[in-house]
N, C-alpha and C positions, 0 to 999 in steps of 0.2 A: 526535618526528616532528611536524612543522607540521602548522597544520588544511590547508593547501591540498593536501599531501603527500594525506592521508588523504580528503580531496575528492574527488581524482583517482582513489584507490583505489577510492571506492566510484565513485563512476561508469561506471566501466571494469569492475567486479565487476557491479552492476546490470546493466549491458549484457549483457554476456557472459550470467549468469543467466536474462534472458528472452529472449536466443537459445538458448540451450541447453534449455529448457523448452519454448518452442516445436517446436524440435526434434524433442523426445521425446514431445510430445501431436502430434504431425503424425500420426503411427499409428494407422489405426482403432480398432486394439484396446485401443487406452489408456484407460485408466478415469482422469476426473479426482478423482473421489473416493478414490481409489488411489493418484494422483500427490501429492495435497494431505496424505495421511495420511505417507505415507514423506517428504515434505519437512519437515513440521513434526517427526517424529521424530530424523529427521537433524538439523535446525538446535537441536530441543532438548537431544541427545546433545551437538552441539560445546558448546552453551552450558552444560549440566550439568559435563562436564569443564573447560571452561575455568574455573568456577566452583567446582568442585573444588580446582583448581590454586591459584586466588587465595585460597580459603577465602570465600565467600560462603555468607552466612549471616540471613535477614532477621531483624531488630532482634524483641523482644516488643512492643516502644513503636510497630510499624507493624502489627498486624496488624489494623490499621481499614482495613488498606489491601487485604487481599485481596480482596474482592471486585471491587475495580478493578483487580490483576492478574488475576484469572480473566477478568473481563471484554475485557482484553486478548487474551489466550490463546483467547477465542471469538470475538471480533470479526477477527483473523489466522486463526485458521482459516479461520470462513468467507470471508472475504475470497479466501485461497488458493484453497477452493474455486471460484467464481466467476470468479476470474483466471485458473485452470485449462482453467474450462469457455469462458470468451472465447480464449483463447489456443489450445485445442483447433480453434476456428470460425470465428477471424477471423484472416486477414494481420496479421502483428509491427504491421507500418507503421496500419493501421486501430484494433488494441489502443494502440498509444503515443498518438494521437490520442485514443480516448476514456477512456482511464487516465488520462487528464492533468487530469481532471475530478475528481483525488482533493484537488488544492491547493484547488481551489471550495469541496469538502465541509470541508476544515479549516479554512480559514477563514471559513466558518457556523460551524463548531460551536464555531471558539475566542470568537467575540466574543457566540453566544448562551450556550453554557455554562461559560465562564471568564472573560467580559466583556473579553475584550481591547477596545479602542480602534482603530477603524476608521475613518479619516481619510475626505476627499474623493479625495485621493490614492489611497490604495489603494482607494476603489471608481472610480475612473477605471481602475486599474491591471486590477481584477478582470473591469473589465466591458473593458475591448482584450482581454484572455489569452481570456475568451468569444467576441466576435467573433471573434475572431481562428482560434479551434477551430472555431466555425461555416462561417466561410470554407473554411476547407481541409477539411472534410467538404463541404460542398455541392460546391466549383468538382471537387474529384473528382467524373468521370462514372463510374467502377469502384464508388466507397464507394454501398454501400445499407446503409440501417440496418436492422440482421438480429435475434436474438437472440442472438448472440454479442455484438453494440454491446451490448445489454440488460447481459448478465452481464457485460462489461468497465464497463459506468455501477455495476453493484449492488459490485463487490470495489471497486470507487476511493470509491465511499460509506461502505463498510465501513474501508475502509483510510483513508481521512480522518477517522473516530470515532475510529478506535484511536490513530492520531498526538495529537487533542486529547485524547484518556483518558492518554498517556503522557505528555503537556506536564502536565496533570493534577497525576498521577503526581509527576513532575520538581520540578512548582513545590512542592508540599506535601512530601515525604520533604525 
């Protein structure tokens, strides 16, 4: 299957996932720390058996590494949690806007703690995708920033650490 094939996959899966999440935290009764326990379960159950299936097995030569998969596994959690509780309080449309402040956080974290190479370019690039989320939150007269904004800013931080702990990861295994 092509990368673009599988692009497409996830983006359409993404989508679909935080409408459907949204969904199911619309109901008073929904406990986001309930919702975030049963998804990370669920997504670890597929990945356990799919990994079953393949025979995955980490090396002895990597277990310098566990600490930054645990660390993984808590920084997605919490994350989830958070994205839970913004998702639970804020409009899709309001969460996509300030969820999108998870590319920000990764790339802080990849060029302060993996020292990637940060052009003039891409902080041109970085600081338009800013304004540019600034704008369509302010010229919205509906968007007020709530404490839902809050916990959709704290899972996109969270989830911007965990993406450069897995680039991490990536680069060094």
């Amino acid at each position: 299957m092509t990368w673009q094939a599988l692009l497409g996959i996830s983006c359409i899966t993404y989508v679909l996932s935080q409408l459907l999440q949204r969904t199911f935290l619309k109901e008073k009764t929904t406990d986001p720390i309930a919702f975030a326990i049963v998804f990370q379960l669920a997504v670890g159950v597929i990945i356990g058996v799919y990994a079953q299936i393949k025979g995955f097995a980490i090396p002895e030569t990597y277990t310098s590494y566990v600490p930054n998969l645990i660390l993984t596994g808590v920084l997605y959690a919490s994350g989830n949690f958070f994205l839970y509780k913004s998702l639970k309080n804020t409009p899709i449309s309001e969460f996509t806007i300030v969820f999108s402040t998870s590319t920000f956080w990764t790339i802080l974290g990849a060029v302060i703690l993996l020292g990637e190479h940060f052009s003039l370019q891409h902080a041109i690039g970085t600081t338009l995708i800013m304004i540019s989320l600034l704008i369509v939150f302010k010229s919205s007269q509906a968007i007020r920033f709530r404490n839902g904004h809050i916990n959709g800013l704290i899972a996109a931080f969270l989830y911007g650490v965990a993406f450069v702990n897995d680039a991490y990861l990536l680069k060094s295994i």
